[in-house]
C-alpha positions as CSV (number, residue, x, y, z in Angstrom):
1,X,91.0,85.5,113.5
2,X,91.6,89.0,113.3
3,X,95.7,88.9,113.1
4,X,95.0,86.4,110.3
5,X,93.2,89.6,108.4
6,X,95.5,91.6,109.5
7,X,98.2,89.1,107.7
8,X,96.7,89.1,104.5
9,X,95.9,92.9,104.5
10,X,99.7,93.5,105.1
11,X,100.4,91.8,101.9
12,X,97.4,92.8,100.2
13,X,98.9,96.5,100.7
14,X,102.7,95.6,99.5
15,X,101.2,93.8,96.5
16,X,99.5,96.6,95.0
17,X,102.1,99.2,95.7
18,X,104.3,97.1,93.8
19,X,102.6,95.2,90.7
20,X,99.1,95.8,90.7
21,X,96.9,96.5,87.7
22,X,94.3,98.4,87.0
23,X,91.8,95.1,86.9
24,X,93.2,93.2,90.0
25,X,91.5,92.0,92.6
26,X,92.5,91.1,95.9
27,X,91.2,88.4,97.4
28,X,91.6,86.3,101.2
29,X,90.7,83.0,101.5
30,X,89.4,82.1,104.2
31,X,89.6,78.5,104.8
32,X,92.6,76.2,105.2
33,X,94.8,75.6,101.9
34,X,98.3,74.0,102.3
35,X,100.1,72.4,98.8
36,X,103.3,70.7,99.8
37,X,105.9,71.3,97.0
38,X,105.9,67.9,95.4
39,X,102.1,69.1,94.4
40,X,102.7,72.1,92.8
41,X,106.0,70.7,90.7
42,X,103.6,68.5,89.1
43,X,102.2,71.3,87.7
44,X,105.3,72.5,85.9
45,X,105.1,71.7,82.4
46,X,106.7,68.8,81.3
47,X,109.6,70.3,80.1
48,X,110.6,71.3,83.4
49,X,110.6,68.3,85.3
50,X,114.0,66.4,85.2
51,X,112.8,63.3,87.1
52,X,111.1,60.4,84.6
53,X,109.2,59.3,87.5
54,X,107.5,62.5,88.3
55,X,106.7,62.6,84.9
56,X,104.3,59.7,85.3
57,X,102.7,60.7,88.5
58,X,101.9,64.1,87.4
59,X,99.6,62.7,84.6
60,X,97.1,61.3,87.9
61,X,97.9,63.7,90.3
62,X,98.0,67.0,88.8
63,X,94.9,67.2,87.9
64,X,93.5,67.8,91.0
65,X,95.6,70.8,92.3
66,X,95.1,72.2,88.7
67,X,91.4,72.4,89.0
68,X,91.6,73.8,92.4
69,X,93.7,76.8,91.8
70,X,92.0,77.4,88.5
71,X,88.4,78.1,90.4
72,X,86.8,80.9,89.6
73,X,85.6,83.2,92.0
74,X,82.0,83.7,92.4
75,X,81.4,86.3,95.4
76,X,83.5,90.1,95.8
77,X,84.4,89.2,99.7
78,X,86.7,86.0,99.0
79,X,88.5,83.3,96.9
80,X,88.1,80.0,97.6
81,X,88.5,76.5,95.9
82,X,85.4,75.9,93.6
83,X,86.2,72.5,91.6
84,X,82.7,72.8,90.0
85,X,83.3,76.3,88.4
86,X,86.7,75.8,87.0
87,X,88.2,78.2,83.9
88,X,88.7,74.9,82.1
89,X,85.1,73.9,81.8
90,X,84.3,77.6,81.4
91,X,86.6,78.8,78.8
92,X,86.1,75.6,77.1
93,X,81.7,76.5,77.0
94,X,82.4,79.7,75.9
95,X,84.8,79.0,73.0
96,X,82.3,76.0,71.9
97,X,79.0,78.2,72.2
98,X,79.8,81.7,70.4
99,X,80.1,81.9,66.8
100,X,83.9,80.1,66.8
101,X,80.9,77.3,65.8
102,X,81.1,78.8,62.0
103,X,84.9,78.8,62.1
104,X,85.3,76.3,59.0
105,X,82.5,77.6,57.0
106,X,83.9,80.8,57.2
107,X,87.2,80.1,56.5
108,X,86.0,78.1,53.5
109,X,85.2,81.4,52.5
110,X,88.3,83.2,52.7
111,X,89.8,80.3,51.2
112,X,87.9,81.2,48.1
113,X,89.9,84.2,47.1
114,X,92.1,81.5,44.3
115,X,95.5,80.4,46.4
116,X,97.5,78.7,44.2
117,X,100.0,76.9,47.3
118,X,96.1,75.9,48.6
119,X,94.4,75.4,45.4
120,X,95.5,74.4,41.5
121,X,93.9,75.7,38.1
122,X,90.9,73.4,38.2
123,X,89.9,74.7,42.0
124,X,91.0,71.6,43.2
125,X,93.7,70.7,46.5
126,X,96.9,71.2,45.5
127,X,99.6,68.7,46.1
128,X,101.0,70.3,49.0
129,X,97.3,70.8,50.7
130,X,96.5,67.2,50.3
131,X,99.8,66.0,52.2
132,X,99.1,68.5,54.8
133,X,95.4,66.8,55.7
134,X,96.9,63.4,55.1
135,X,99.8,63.5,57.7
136,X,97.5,66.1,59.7
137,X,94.9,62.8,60.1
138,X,97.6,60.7,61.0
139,X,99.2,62.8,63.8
140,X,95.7,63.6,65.4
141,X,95.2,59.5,65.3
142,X,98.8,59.1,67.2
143,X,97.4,62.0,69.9
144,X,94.3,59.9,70.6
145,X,95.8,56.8,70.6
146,X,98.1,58.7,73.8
147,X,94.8,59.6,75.0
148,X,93.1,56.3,74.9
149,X,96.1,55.2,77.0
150,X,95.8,57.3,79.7
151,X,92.1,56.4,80.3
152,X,93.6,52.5,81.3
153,X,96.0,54.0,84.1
154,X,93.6,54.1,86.8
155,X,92.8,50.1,86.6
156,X,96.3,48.8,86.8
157,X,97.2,47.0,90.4
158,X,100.4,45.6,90.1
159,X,103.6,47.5,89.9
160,X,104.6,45.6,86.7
161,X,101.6,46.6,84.7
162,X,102.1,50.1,85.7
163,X,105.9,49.6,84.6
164,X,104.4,48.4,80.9
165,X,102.0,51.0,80.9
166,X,104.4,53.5,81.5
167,X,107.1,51.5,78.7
168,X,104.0,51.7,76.4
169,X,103.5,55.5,76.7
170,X,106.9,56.2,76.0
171,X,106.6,54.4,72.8
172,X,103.1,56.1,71.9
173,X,104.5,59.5,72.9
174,X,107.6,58.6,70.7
175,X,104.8,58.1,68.1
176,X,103.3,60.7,68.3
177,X,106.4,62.5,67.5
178,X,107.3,60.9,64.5
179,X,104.0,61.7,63.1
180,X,104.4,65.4,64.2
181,X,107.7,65.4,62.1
182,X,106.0,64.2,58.8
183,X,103.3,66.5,59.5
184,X,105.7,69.4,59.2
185,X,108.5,67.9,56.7
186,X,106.2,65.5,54.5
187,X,103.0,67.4,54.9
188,X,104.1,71.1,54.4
189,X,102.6,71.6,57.6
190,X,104.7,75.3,57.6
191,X,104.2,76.7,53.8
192,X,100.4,75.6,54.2
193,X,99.8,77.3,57.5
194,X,101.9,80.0,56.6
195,X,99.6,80.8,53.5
196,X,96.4,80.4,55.7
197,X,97.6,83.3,58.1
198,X,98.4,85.7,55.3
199,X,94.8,85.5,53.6
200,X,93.6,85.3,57.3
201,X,95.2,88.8,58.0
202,X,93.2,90.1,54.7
203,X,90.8,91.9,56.9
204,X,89.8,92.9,60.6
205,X,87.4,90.0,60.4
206,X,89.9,87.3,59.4
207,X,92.5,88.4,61.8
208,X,89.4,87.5,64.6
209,X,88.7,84.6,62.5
210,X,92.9,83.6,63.0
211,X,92.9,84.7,66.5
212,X,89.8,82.9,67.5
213,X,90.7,79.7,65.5
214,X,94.0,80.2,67.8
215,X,92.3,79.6,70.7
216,X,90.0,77.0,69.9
217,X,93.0,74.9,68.8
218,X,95.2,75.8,71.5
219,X,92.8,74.8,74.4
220,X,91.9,71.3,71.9
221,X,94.9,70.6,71.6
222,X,96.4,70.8,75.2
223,X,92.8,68.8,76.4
224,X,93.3,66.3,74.0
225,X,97.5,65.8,74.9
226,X,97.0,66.1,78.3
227,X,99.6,65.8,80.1
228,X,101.9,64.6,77.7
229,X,102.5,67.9,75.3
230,X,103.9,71.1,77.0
231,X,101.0,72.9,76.8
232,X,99.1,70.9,78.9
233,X,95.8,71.7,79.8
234,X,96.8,70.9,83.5
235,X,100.0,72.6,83.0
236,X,100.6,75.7,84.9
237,X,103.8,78.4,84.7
238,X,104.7,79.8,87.7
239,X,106.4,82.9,88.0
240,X,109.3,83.0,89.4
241,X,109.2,79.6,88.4
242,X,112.1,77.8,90.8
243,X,109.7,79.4,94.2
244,X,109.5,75.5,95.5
245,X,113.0,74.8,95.2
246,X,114.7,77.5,97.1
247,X,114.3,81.6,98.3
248,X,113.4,82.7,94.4
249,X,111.0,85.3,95.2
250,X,110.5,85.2,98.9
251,X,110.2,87.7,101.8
252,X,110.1,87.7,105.3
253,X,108.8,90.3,107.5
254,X,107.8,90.6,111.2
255,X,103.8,92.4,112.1
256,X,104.0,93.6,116.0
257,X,101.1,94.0,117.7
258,X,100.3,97.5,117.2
259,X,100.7,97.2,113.5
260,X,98.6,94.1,113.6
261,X,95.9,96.0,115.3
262,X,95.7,98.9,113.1
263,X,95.8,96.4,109.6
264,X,92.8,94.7,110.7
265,X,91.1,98.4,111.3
266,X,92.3,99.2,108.1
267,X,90.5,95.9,107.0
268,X,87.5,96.3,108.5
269,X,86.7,99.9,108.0
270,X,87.7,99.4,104.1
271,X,85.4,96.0,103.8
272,X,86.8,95.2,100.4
273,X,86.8,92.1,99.8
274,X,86.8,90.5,103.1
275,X,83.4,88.5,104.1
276,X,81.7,90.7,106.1
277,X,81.6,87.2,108.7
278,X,85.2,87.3,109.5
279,X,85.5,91.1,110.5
280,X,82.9,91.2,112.5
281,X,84.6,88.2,114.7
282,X,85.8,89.7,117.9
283,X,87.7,87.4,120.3
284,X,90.5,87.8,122.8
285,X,93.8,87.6,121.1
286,X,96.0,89.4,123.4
287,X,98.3,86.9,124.2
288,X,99.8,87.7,120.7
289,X,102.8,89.8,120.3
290,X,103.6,89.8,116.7
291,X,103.7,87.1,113.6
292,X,106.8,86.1,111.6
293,X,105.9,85.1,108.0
294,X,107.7,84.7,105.1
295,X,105.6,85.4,102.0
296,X,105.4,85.1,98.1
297,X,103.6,86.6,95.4
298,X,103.3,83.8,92.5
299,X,101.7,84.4,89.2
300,X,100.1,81.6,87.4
301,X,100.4,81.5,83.8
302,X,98.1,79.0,81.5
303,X,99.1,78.5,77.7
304,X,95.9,77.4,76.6
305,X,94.0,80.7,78.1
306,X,93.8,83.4,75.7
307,X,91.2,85.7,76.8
308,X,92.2,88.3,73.9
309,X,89.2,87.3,71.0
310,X,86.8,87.7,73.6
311,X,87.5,91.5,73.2
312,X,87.0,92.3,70.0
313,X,84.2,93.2,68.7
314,X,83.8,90.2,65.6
315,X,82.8,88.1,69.6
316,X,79.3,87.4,69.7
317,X,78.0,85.6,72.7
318,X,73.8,84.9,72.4
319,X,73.9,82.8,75.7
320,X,71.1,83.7,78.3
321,X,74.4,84.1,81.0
322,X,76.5,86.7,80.5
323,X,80.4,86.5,80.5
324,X,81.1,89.6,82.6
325,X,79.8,93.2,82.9
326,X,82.9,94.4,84.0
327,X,81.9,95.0,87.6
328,X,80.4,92.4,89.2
329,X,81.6,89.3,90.7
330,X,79.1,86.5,91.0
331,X,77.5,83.7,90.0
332,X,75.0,85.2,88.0
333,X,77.9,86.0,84.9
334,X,80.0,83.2,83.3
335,X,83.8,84.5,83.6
336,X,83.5,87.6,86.2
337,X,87.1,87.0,86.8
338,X,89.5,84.5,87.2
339,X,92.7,83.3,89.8
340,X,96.3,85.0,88.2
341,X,98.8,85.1,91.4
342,X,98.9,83.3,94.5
343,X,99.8,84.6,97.8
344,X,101.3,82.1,99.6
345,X,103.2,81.9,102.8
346,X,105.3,79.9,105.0
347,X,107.7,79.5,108.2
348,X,104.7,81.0,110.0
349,X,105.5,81.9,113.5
350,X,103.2,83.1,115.7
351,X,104.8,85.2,118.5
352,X,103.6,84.9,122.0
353,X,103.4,86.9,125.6
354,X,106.1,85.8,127.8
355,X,103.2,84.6,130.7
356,X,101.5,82.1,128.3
357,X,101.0,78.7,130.0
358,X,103.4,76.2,127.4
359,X,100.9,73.7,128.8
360,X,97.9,75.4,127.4
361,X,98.2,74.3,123.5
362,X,99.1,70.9,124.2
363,X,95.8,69.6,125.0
364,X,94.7,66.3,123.4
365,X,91.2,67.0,123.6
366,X,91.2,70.5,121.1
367,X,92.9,72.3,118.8
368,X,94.6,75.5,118.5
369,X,94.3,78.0,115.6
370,X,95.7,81.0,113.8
371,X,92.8,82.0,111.2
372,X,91.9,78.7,109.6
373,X,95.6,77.2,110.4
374,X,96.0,74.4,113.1
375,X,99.3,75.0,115.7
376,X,101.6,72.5,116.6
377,X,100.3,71.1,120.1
378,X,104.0,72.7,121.5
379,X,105.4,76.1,122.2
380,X,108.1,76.6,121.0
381,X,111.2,79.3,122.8
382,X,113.8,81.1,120.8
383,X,116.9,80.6,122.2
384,X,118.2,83.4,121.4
385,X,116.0,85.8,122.4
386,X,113.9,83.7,124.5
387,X,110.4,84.1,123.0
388,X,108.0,81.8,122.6
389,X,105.9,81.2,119.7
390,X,103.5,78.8,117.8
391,X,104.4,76.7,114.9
392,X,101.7,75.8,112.4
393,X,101.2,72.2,111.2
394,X,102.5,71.6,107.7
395,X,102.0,67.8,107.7
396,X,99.5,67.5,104.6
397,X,98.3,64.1,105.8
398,X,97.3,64.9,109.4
399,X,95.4,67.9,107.9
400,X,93.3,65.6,105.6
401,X,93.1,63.0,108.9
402,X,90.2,62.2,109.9
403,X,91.7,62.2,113.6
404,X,92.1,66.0,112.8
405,X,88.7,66.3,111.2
406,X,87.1,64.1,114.2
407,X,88.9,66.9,117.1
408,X,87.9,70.2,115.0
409,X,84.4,68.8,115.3
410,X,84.5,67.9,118.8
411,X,86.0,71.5,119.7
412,X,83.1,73.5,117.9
413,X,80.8,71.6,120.0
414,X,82.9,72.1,123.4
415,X,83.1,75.7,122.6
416,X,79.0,75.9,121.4
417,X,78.7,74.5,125.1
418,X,80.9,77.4,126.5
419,X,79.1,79.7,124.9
420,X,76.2,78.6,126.2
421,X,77.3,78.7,130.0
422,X,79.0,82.2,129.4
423,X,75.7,83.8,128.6
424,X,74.0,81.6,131.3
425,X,76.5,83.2,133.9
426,X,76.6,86.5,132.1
427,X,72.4,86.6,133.3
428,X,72.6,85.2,136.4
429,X,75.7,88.0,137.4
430,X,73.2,90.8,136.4
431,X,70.7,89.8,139.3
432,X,73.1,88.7,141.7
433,X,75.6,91.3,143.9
434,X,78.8,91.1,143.1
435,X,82.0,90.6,145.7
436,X,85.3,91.0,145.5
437,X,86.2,87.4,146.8
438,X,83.6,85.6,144.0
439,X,84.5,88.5,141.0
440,X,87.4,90.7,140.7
441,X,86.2,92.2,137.8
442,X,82.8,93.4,136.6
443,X,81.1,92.1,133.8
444,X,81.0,94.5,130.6
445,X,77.8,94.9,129.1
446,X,78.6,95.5,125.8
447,X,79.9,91.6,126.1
448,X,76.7,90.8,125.9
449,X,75.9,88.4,123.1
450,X,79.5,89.3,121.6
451,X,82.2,86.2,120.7
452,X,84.7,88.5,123.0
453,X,84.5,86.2,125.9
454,X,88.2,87.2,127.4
455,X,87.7,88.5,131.2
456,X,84.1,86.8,131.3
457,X,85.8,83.1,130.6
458,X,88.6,84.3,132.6
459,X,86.6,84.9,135.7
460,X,84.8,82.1,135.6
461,X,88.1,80.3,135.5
462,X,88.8,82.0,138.5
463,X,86.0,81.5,140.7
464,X,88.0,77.7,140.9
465,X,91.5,77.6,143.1
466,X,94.2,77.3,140.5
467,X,96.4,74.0,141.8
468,X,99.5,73.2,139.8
469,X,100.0,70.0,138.0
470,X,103.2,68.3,137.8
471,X,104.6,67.3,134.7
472,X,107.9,65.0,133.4
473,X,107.8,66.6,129.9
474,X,110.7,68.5,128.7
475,X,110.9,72.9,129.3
476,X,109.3,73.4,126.0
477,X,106.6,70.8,126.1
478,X,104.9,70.0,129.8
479,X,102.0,67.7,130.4
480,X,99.2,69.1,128.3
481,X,96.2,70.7,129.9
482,X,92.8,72.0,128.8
483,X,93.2,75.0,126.6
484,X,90.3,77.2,126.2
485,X,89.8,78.2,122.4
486,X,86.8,79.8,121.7
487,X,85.3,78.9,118.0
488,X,82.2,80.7,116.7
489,X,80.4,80.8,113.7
490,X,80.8,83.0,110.8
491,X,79.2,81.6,107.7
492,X,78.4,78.1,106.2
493,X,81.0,78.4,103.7
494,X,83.9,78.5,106.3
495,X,85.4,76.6,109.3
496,X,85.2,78.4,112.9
497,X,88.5,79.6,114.2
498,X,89.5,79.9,118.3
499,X,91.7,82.0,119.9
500,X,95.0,81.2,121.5
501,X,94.7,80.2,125.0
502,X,94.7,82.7,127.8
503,X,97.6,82.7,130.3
504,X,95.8,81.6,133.4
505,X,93.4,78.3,133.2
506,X,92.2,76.2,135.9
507,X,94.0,73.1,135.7
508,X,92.2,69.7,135.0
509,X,93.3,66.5,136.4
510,X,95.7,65.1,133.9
511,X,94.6,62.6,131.4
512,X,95.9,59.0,132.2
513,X,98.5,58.3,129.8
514,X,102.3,57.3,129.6
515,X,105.1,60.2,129.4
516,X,106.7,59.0,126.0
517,X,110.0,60.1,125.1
518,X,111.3,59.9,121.5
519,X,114.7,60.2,120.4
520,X,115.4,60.7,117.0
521,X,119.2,60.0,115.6
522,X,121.2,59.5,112.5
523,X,121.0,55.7,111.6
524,X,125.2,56.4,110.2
525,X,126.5,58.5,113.5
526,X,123.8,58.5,115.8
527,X,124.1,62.5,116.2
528,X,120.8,63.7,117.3
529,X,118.6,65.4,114.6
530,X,116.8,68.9,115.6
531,X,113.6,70.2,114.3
532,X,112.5,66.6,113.1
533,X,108.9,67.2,112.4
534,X,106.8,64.3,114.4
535,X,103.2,63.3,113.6
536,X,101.5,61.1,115.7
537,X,97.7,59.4,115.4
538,X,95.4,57.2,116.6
539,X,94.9,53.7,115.1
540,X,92.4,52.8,117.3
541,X,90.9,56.6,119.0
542,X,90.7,60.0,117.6
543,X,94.1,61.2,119.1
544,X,96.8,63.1,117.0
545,X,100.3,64.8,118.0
546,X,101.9,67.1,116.2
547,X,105.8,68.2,117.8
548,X,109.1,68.6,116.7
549,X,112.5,66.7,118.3
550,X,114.9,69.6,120.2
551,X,118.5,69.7,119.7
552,X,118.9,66.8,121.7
553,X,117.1,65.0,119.2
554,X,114.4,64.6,121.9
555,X,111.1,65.4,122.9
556,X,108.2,64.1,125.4
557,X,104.8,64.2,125.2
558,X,102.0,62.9,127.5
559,X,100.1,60.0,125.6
560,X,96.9,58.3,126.3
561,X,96.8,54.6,126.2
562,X,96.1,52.9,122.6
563,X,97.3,52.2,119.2
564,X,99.1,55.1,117.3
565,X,100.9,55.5,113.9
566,X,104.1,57.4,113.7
567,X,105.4,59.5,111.0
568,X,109.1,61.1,111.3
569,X,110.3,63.4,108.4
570,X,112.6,66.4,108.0
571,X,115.2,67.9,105.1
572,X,117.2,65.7,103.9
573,X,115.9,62.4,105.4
574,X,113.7,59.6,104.4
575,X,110.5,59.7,105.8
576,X,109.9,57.0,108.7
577,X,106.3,55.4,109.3
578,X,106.5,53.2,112.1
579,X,103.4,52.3,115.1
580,X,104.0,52.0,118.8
581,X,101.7,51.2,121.7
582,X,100.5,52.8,125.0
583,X,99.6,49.7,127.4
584,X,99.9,51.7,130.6
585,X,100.9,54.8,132.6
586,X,105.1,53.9,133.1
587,X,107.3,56.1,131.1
588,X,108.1,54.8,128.0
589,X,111.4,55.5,125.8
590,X,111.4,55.3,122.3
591,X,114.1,55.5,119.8
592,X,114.0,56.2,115.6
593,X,116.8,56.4,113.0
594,X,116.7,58.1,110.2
595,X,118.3,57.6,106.5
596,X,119.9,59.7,104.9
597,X,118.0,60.8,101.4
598,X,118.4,63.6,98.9
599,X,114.6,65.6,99.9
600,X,113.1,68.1,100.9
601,X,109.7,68.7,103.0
602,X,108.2,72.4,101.8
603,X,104.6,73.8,102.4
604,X,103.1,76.3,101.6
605,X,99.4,78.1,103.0
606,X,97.3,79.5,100.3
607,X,95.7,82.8,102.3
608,X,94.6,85.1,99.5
609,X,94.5,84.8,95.9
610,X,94.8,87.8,93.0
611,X,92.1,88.0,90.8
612,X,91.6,89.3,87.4
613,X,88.7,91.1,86.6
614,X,87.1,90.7,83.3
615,X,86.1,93.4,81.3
616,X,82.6,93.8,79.7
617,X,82.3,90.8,77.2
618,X,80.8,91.2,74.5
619,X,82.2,95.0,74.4
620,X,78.9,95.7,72.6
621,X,76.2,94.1,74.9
């Protein structure tokens, strides 16, 4: 867990010696976020997407991953996704509960100072004003007509009624349109709002009043479009906004071990803003060498938010819970900050000592982390420079599995039982005398009750004659054996992280199963396709396989018997779902073809998050 700090507080330190403001604030997060890129283009405004049929999906699916990265934070040690105290539902409280309440009785005042565009000789509506609230009606009925439409999407089942339902929005939206353009030609919509800005920017107090108004219609007006307008309230800017799509704003950089050690010092003795939980983890990561990343700072920019009129000093806020006192980041203040840049990184490799046992990640039983990221069950070798290193798992949907879900479970207890028989032998060592043939190595006291269980695990390995196991897998994937993670517990708000495996393990018998070679090809030429990302799981058990073909186009894995689903995808390919069987122990060869097809697979890990912090609101509390 520590390298993981020692990631983010490597990019914590380039970002603010680059762009960082006075008010930003830094923040990891600590459990395990991966958006895939066809996610986060959903949340491009609508202008931005090319592709009608993205168009549609992004009115369901957006929504979602918009209130998720728009979570405020509510503790000073970490960021994390908070659905329930979003800025929507927030900003949207705070602009319904101050005095933005009086908005149209004061502006009936202003109003009064005799307009002739607004008002005639006899104080009543001119012309002009009465087109502009005629053809303003009829344009807000054409929005919630949209809006009524929307609310039906969700109980369609066929594909043809979906293809109606997206024929009829099209028309509504065209609608919607049309009324927009009387609004402005028929109803004067420009001269008449033109007018109400210049008595509006009579006086200190009207400009809040047209600033505050601003807001209040802004954020009405993108909730009650939706999806469909481009300012959306799901709608987010990103910055640099093509990030997905190729290397706009992305950096790669290689941590060795000696730097990693001395960033997670720095993180630890700072304690800003890291739970106190995760630096006080201390396990046996030495079989790391160094992590390859590449990384991206990406700012999020909202139309509807304008956080201005909350700073003058016209704001008055009468609420028992405060907005913000400038200082403090919980839950006992309304806005204390909110999410403005994303750090986000990808192509995560995780280097490793030359002696590591390849076999030692691919066990079926556990799973293998880097900070709250899941490793590929196969090690991977650099050919040319011979390393070997750790691949995390991208694949969105064996994340969410509950195959996955079922093995990080089953793990925390294996390792709770370690635990348990570490400190068991750690008590019986201190009575009996120690030999050199049953312990090489002394046991540390200041292990004691520690999560640093390195040489003590190791020597309990030991104690065991280490016999070989023969394996028909391939150089870069043998038959899997137990691997030795150790998970413990830092906080109920988190998931528990292990370490990688240690070099030397005592082997276990091997699990029955059925060497299974796959070979993936080109359906056209039959060339054999490298780096074809392969994810395998259990129909009928709790098994799941994550590995990647080699430039043969092959790779072998050791499979129990059963049922299992298989998912093949890589760059410029169409995905592949398929199942295949495991009736007995004989080698079995499988073969896939791929189709060519115009897409990409991109994803990206969400480890930290740049905060804002708000200023004292009201200014005069």
């Amino acid at each position: 867990m520590k390298y993981f700090v020692a990631v983010y507080q490597k990019l914590k330190n380039i970002y603010m010696s680059q762009s960082s403001m006075e008010n930003d604030l830094p923040m990891i997060c600590p459990s395990l976020r991966i958006y895939d890129n066809e996610e986060l283009e959903l949340l491009k405004p609508q202008s931005l997407l090319n592709d009608e049929q993205k168009k549609a999906l992004s009115i369901i699916k957006k929504q979602n991953v918009a209130y998720e990265l728009n979570s405020v934070p509510i503790s000073p040690n970490f960021w994390d996704l908070n659905p329930n105290n979003s800025l929507f539902d927030i900003y949207r409280d705070i602009l319904d509960k101050n005095n933005l309440k009086n908005l149209e009785e004061n502006l009936d005042k202003v109003l009064e100072s005799k307009s002739t565009i607004l008002f005639d000789a006899k104080n009543s509506d001119t012309k002009e004003l009465k087109a502009y609230k005629k053809y303003r009606i009829l344009y807000d009925d054409a929005v919630n007509k949209v809006t009524d439409h929307l609310l039906v999407f969700d109980g369609l089942e066929t594909d043809e009624k979906k293809r109606n339902w997206n024929d009829r929005l099209v028309n509504l939206n065209n609608l919607k349109e049309l009324a927009f353009s009387e609004w402005k030609v028929k109803g004067s919509k420009d001269t008449i709002e033109k007018e109400l800005a210049r008595i509006n920017r009579s006086s200190d107090a009207d400009l809040y009043l047209a600033m505050a108004q601003n807001a209040k219609h802004t954020f009405e007006a993108a909730e009650k479009t939706d999806v469909i307008s481009n300012s959306s309230i799901h709608d987010i800017n990103f910055i640099p906004y093509d990030f997905m799509e190729n290397e706009s704003g992305w950096n790669s950089m290689r941590i060795e071990k000696s730097e990693l050690e001395g960033l997670h010092s720095e993180a630890k003795n700072g304690n800003e803003n890291i739970p106190s939980e995760i630096l006080s983890i201390d396990y046996d990561e030495s079989m790391i060498q160094a992590v390859e990343v590449e990384y991206s700072f990406v700012h999020l920019k909202r139309n509807w938010f304008n956080k201005n009129f909350m700073l003058s000093d016209y704001f008055e806020w009468k609420e028992p819970k405060k907005i913000s006192d400038g200082q403090t980041i919980s839950n006992d203040f309304k806005l204390p900050a909110f999410p403005k840049t994303m750090i986000l990184i990808k192509n995560l490799k995780v280097i490793l000592d030359p002696s590591i046992v390849s076999s030692s990640v691919s066990n079926t039983e556990e799973l293998v982390y880097f900070g709250p990221m899941v490793m590929k069950q196969q090690v991977f070798i650099n050919k040319n420079n011979n390393q070997k290193f750790l691949k995390a798992i991208t694949n969105v949907k064996t994340i969410k599995s509950d195959q996955l879900n079922y093995l990080a479970k089953k793990t925390a207890i294996s390792e709770t039982q370690k635990a348990a028989i570490i400190n068991d032998f750690s008590a019986r060592t201190a009575m009996e005398p120690k030999t050199v043939e049953n312990m090489k190595t002394a046991v540390n006291p200041a292990f004691t009750g520690k999560i640093n269980t390195g040489n003590i695990l190791s020597n309990i390995k030991n104690l065991r004659p280490l016999n070989p196991v023969s394996h028909a897998a391939s150089p870069v994937q043998p038959a899997p054996r137990p691997t030795h993670p150790i998970k413990v517990p830092w906080g109920s708000w988190g998931p528990k992280f292990p370490t990688i495996p240690n070099p030397i393990s005592t082997p276990a018998p091997p699990p029955a199963g059925s060497v299974v070679r796959f070979r993936v090809s080109d359906k056209i030429n039959n060339d054999p396709i490298y780096k074809c990302a392969i994810s395998i799981k259990g129909t009928n058990n709790n098994r799941i396989f994550e590995i990647e073909s080699n430039e043969a186009g092959i790779i072998n894995q050791l499979i129990p018997p059963g049922e299992y689903s298989i998912e093949l995808r890589i760059d410029d390919y169409a995905v592949l779902n398929q199942n295949f069987s495991v009736t007995s122990t004989m080698p079995l060869n499988l073969e896939y073809k791929l189709q060519r097809e115009e897409v990409k697979f991109k994803s990206f890990f969400l480890i930290g998050m740049i905060c804002e912090r708000m200023p004292q609101i009201p200014v005069s509390q």
